[in-house]
N, C-alpha and C positions, 0 to 999 in steps of 0.2 A: 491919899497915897503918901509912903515916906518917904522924906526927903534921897532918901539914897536912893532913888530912880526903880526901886523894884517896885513894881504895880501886885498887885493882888487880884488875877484875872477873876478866879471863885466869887470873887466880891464885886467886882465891876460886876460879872452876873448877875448875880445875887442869888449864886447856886450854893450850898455845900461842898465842901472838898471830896466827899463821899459821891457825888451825883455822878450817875452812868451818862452816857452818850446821847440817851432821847431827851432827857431834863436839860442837859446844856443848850441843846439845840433848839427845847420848845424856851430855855430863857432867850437866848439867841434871836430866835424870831420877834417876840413880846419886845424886847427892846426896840431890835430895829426899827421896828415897825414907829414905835414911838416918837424915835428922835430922828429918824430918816429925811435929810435934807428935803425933797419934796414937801413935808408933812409942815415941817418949820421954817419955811422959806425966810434967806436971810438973818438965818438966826446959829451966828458962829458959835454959843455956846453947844445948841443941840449937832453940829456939824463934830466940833471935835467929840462930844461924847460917843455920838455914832461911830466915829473912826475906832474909839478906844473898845467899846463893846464888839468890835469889829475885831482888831489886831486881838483881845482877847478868847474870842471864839476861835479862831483862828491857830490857837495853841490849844486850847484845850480839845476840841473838837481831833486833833492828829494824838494818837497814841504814844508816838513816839516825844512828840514834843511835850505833852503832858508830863511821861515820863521823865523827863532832862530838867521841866519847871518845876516837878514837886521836886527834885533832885537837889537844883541846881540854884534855885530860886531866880537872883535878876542875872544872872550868868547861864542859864541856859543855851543861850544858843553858842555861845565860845565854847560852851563845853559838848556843842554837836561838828565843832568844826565848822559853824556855818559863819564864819567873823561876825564883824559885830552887829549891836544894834536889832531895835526889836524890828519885827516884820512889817512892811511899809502900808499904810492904808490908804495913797490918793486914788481917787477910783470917783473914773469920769461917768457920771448918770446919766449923761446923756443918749449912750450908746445903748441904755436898753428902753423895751418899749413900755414894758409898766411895774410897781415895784416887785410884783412874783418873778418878773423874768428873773432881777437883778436879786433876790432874797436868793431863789434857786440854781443860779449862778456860782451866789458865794457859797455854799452851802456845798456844792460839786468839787469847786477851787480850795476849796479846807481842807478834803478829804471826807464830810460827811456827809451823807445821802442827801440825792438829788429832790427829793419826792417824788411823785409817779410820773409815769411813763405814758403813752398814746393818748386817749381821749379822754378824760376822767369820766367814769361813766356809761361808758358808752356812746357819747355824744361828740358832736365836733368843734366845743369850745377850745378856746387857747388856755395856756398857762399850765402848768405843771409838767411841762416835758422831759425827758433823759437830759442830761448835761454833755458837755462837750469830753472829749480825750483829756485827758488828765497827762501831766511828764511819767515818762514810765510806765504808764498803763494804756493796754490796746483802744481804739477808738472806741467809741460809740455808738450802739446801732441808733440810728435816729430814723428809723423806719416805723411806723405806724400802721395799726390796722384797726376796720371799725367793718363793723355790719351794717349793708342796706337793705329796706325791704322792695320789693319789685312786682307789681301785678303781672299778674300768668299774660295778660296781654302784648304788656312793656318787654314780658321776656322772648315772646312769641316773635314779635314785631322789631323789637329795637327804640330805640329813641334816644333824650335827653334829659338829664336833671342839672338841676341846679341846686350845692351842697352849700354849705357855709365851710370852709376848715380854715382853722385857725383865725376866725373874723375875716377869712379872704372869700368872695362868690366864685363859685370854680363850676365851669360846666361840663358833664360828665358823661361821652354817648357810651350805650348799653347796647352791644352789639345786639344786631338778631340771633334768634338760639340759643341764646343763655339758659342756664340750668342752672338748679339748685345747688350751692356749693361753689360757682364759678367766682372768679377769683379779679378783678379790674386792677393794675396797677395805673398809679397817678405820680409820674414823674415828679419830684421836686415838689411836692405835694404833702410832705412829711412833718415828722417835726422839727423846731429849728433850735440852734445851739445857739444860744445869748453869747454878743461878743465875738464870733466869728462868721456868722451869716449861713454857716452849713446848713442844708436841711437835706433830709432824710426823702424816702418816698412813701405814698399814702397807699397801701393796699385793701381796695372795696371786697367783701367778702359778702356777695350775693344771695338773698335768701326770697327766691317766689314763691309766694302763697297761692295756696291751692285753688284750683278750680270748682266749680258746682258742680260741672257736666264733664269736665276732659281730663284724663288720668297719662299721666307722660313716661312713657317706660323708654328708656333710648331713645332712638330719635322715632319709635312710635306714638301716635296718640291716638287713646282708645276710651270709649264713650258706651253707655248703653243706651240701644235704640228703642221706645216702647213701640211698641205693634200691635194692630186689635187680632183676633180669633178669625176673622175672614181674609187680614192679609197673607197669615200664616199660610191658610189653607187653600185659597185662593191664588194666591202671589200678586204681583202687580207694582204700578210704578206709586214710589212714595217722595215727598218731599223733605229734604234733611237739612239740618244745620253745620255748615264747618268754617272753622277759621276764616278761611274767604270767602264764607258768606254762604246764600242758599244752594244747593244743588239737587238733582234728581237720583235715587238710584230705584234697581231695579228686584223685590225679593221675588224668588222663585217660589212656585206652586209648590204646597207642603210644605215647607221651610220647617226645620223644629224650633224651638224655643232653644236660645243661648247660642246657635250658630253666628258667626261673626261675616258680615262683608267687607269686601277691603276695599279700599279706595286709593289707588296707587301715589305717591308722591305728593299727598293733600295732608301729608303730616309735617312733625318739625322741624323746622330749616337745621342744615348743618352744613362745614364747609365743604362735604360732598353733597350737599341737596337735599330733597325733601326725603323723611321718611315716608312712611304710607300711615295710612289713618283705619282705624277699625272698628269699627260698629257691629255691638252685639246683640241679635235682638233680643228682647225681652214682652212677655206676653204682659199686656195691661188691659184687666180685668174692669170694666166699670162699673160705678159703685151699685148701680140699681140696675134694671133692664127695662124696655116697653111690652107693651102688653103685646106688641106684634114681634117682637123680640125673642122675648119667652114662647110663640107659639111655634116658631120656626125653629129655634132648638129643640122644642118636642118633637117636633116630626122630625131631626135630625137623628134625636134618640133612636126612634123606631125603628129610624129608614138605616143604621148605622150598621154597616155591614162587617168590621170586624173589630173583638174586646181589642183593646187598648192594654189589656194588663194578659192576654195569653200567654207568650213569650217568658213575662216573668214569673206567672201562676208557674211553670214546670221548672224554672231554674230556681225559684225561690224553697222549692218544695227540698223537705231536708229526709 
């Protein structure tokens, strides 16, 4: 540097005078990262060059100060009315928890982008969160949101997990009746603002995965029931599968194929109570027949007192 105390921030870089905004900042970090007291412990040469590559980003990184330095040169800042002397760089490490806090910290307090926001990913590692309020500029939303996924059971039932966010274990109960799209907020659970200890809240964005057997419409659940050709026709009592487990119901003689039984308040919980459950039967056909099987459909044929397609032989007729 020349002795007349003007520094050459461009060059402390080791940018061009022509570099835009993303270039200063990826020198910005490349340095830091180098000479960053942690990195060098004990080592007051790499301490002040840190400061200096620091108080340089620092200006170039703000618009306006850029503009006043290529201006004004080592009188910049008298010439913004801010008195003297360059911008101050002690800056206590201690107070953050690892070096992305504090790289994204300064990077906010410059005026240039914080780097991302919520969860990088998708996921619930820490580091790259929003920054804190800036002077003059509205707060910060430091709320956060991630997607979990939830078995049709978990959501049927309720229970608990256990997440990781931000390297903290947080456990999480999953009301009963949760639906797809349902929404968990987690107090103080967010992200957090290096430097003032704010944090945001974490909102769960619930997603259950489908069932084999049970289809959820409202607080209905609806299933198809198979049924052989003599329950149909016959009626009688069958034994079923539901959420709580085995029950009996009863079809009626004749029944047709696709009619629905209901099963009152044996469906999904909500905060007024149970929906109802419904079961549709459906005719299942097996794959082969016995040879006393096949002789009693024959004599069914014979004995079968009326066509099955009469009604629509005359309404189909054009």
């Amino acid at each position: 540097m020349a002795g007349s105390g003007y520094k050459d921030y461009f060059q402390v870089l080791g940018v061009d005078r022509s570099a835009d905004a993303d270039a200063i900042k990826k020198a910005f970090r490349k340095l830091a990262r180098q000479y960053h007291p942690d990195v060098n412990p004990g080592d007051a040469n790499a301490e002040a060059r840190f400061k200096e590559i620091s108080e340089a980003y620092e200006v170039l990184s703000d618009p306006d100060k850029r503009r006043r330095y290529e201006q004004f040169g080592q009188y910049w800042n008298q010439a913004g009315g801010m008195g003297g002397g360059a911008p101050g760089m002690d800056v206590d490490f201690g107070r953050y928890g690892n070096f992305d806090d504090f790289i994204n910290d300064l990077l906010g307090r410059f005026g240039g982008p914080g780097g991302g926001s919520g969860f990088p990913g998708g996921g619930f590692a820490g580091g790259g969160f929003p920054r804190g309020a800036q002077a003059g500029r509205p707060p910060v939303n430091l709320d956060a949101e991630a997607s979990v996924n939830v078995t049709f059971s978990e959501a049927f039932r309720g229970g608990e997990r256990t997440l990781s966010v931000n390297n903290e274990r947080v456990q999480v109960r999953i009301p009963a009746g949760v639906k797809n799209g349902s929404r968990l907020r987690l107090k103080g659970k967010g992200n957090v603002q290096p430097g003032t200890g704010r944090r945001g809240d974490l909102y769960l964005n619930l997603q259950v995965k489908d069932h084999p057997v049970w289809q959820l419409e409202g607080d209905q659940l609806r299933a198809d029931l198979p049924v052989s050709l003599d329950e149909l026709a016959l009626g009688g009592m069958v034994t079923v599968m539901t959420p709580d487990g085995e029950a009996q119901v009863t079809i009626p003689a004749g029944t047709a194929p696709g009619r629905s039984l209901r099963l009152k308040g044996k469906g999904w919980p909500s905060r007024s109570g149970r929906g109802d459950l419904l079961l549709t039967l459906t005719l299942a056909m097996p794959a082969s027949w016995s040879d006393e099987e096949r002789q009693l459909l024959e004599q069914l044929r014979t004995k079968r007192s009326e066509n099955p397609r009469h009604a629509w032989l005359r309404s189909a007729a054009l």
